[in-house]
N, C-alpha and C positions, 0 to 999 in steps of 0.2 A: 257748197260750203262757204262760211262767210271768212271773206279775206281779214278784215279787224273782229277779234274777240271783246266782246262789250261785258262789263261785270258792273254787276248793281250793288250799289254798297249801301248799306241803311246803318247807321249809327247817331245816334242822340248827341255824342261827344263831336265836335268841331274840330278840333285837334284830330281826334284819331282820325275821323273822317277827310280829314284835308291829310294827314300823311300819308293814310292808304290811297288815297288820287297820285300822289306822289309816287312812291313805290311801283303802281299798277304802270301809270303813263309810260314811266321809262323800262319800261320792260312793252310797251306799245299796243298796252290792252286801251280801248275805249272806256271810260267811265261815267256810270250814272247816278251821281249822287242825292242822297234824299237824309232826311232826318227824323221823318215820321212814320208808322206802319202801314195804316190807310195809305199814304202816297205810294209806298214801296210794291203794295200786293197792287195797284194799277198800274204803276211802272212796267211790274214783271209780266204785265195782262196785254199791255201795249207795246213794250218794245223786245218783249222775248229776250232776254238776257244771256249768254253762255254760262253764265253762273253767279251767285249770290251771294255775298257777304253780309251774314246782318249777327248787329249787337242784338240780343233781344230786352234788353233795358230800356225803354222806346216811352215815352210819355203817351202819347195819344191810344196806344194798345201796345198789349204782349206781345213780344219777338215771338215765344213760343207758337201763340197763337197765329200770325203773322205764316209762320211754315207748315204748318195745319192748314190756314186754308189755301197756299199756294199746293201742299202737295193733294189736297184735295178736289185741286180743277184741274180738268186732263188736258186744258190750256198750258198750265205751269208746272206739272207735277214732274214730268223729266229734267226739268233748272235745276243742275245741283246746287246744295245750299250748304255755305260752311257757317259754321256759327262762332264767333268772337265773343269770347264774355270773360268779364273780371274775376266771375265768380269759383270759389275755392275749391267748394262741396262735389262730391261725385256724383249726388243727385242731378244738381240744377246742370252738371255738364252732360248726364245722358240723358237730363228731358228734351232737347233738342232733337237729339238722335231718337229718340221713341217718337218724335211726333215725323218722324221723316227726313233731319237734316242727311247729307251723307257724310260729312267730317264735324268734329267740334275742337274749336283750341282757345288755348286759354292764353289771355293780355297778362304783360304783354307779346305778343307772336313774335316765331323768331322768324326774320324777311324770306332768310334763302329758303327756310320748309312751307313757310305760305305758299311763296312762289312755286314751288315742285306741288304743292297741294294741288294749288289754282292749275295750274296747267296739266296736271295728268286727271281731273276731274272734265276739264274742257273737251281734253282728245276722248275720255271715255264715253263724253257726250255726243263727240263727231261720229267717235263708231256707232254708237248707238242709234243717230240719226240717218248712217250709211245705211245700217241692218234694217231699217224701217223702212228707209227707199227701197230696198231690196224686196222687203215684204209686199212693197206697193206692186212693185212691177213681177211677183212672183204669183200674186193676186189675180192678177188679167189671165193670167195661164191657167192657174187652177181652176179658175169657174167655168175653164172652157173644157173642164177634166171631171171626172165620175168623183160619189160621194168622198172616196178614200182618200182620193187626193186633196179634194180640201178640208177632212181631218187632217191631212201631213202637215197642210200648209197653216191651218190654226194652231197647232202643236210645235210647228217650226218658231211661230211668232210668238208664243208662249216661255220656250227654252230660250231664242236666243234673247228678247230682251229681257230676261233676270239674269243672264248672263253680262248683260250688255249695262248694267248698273253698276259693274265690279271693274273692280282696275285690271287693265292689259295694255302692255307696253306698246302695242303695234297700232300705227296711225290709219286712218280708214283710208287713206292714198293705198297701202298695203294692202289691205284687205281687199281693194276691189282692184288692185294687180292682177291678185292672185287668184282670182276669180277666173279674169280675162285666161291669164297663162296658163291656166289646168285645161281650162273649154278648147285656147286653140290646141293645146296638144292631145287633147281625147278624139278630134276632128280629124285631125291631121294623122293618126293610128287608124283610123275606119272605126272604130268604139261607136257603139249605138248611139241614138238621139237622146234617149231617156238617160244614159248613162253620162251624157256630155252636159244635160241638164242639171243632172243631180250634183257633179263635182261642182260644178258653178257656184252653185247655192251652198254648198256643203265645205268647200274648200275655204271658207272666210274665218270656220269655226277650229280650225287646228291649234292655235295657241289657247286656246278658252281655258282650257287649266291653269293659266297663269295668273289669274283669277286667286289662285291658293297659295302661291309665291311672295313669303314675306314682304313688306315693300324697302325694305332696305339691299334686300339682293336684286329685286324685280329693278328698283330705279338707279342702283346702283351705280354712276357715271363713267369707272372705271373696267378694267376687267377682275371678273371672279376669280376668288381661290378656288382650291380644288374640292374643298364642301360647299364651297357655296352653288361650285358646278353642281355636283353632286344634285343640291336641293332645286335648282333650276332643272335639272332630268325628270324633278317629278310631276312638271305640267303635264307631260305625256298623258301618265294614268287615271293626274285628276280630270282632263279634260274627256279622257275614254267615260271616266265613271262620270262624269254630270249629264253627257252625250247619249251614251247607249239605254237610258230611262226612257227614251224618243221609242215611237211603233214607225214612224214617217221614212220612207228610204231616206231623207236630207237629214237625219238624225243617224241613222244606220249606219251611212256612210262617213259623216262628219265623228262617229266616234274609232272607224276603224283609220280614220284619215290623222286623229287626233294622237291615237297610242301609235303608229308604225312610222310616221313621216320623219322620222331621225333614222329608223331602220336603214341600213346599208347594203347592198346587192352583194358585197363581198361579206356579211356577215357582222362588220365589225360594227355597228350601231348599236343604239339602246330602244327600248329599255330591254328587250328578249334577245337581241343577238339572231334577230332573223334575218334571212339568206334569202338570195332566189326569189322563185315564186312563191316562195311560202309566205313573202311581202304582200296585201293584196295592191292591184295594177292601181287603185287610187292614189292610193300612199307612193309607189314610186312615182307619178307621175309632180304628186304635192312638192316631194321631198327637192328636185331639180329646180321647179319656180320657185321653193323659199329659196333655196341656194343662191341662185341668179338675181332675187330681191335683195337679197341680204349683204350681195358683195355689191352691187350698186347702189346702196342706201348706204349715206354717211351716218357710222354710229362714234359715241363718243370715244370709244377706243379703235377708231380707222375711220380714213376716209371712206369717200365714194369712189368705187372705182366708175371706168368707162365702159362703154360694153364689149369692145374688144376684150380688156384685161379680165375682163366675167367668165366670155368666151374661153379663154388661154387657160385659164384656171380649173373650169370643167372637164373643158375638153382635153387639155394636154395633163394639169394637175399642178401643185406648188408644193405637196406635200400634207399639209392639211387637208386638202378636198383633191379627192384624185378620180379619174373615171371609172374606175371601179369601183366606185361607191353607187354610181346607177346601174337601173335595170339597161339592158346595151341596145334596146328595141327605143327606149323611152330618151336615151343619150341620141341616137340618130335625129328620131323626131323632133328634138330637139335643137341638134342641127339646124335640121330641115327650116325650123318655124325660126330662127334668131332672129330675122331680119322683124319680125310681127312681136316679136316680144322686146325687139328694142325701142322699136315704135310705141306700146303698150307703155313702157317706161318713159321712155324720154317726153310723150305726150300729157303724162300723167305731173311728170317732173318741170313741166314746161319749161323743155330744154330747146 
């Protein structure tokens, strides 16, 4: 993943074009700026951009066309493209979006929602090009597997990346935590080979309903009311229903991992208030590494804690998360493994 985020700006206007270099820099994005169409669609050919800003007012050619044929080479067509335009009509602002932009806003923009644009389009680009690493190296396996298996695995790379074009709040640092920390705890239980495989793969796709999550509650900086909770509960279901369309076990799983991983060992979870084993053994195992991610990841409403105070919290309880909320097979194991899942983090967090 690249350390500076570079965004390519194509605008005909001088002014806008030198304010948005403004804006972007001090917020410590790389800029590439241009003022023509031809130059921009070579720009985005050569130097792969994290993402796109273009007026489509452009003298030398159409903006429209301009995002046409970038999303038509499989060189540039993952660059998301936001489009800036003066114009009034609701026509000319979804022709962008029809030809492929993923956002459109209209001049002139207000900074702080650019900036929340630009930046949750970049992270949904990182995840996107995590899940494709993933594909790569998920690739070497399968061809070494019978025909079904690589039906799974072209059907795995089918769902996840139309998934992988939508907004979700989790950074792909996250996602391939959560990877690590399912695999080592399905290992560390004696859990088959195939089954330590599948959560791997499978376990990145648990928040993918959030995908359906307004973006005012998804990006929301603060903490939610208690409807907004509410409507945050229902990534669960959305993420079951986009998941269980899959025949692939990494689709199987990733939708029984999707709807239960809030499920509680005492019961009191959502979205069904299931108990016990009637949890299935992925989902408990999911439910303990978000836990552990989520109290050592600084979010805008708390810090990060340390891995000690993660520990204390599982293990002993604060009151919000108590150990009875896990399965008591998968809390041991858990135990067991802290010393590898602190490493998993800390190494992740280059701490």
């Amino acid at each position: 993943m690249k350390m500076t985020r570079t965004v390519l700006l194509v605008d005909n206007n001088p002014h806008d074009l030198q304010s948005l270099e403004i804006l972007l820099k001090t917020r410590d994005y790389e800029t590439i700026p241009t003022r023509l169409g031809t130059e921009a669609v070579m720009l985005a050919k050569k130097r792969q951009p994290d993402i796109i800003l273009l007026d489509p007012m452009l003298k030398d050619m159409n903006g429209f066309d301009v995002v046409k044929t970038l999303k038509g080479d499989p060189h540039t067509r993952n660059i998301p493209i936001i489009i800036l335009t003066s114009m009034d009509d609701r026509d000319s602002r979804l022709r962008g979006l029809v030809m492929g932009a993923e956002e459109s806003l209209t001049k002139p923009v207000d900074r702080l929602e650019l900036s929340v644009r630009v930046e949750n389009l970049i992270r949904l680009k990182e995840y996107g090009d995590l899940l494709a690493d993933q594909n790569r190296r998920l690739e070497i396996r399968v061809n070494e597997r019978t025909m079904q298996l690589a039906d799974s695995h072209h059907e795995t790379i089918s769902i996840m990346t139309a998934a992988a074009e939508h907004k979700d709040e989790d950074t792909g640092l996250h996602v391939m935590r959560i990877s690590h920390y399912c695999r080592e705890l399905s290992e560390h239980m004696g859990l088959d080979a195939n089954f330590s495989d599948c959560i791997f793969y499978a376990s990145p796709m648990h928040d993918i309903g959030k995908i359906g999550i307004p973006d005012h509650i998804l990006l929301k900086p603060d903490r939610h009311t208690h409807d907004e909770r509410e409507a945050m509960k229902k990534h669960v279901t959305l993420g079951a229903k986009i998941l269980k369309k899959g025949r692939s076990p990494y689709m199987r799983m990733g939708a029984e991992i999707a709807l239960n991983h809030h499920e509680r060992w005492d019961g009191g979870g959502y979205p069904n208030g299931r108990r016990g084993e009637e949890i299935p053994v992925s989902a408990r195992l999911m439910t303990i590494a978000d836990q552990y991610d989520a109290l050592r990841a600084k979010r805008p409403y708390k810090p990060a804690l340390d891995h000690y105070s993660a520990m204390k919290i599982i293990t002993v309880g604060d009151g919000r998360t108590m150990p009875g909320h896990f399965d008591p097979d998968v809390l041991e194991a858990f135990k067991a493994c802290s010393k590898t899942f602190r490493g998993i983090y800390d190494e992740s967090a280059g701490i």
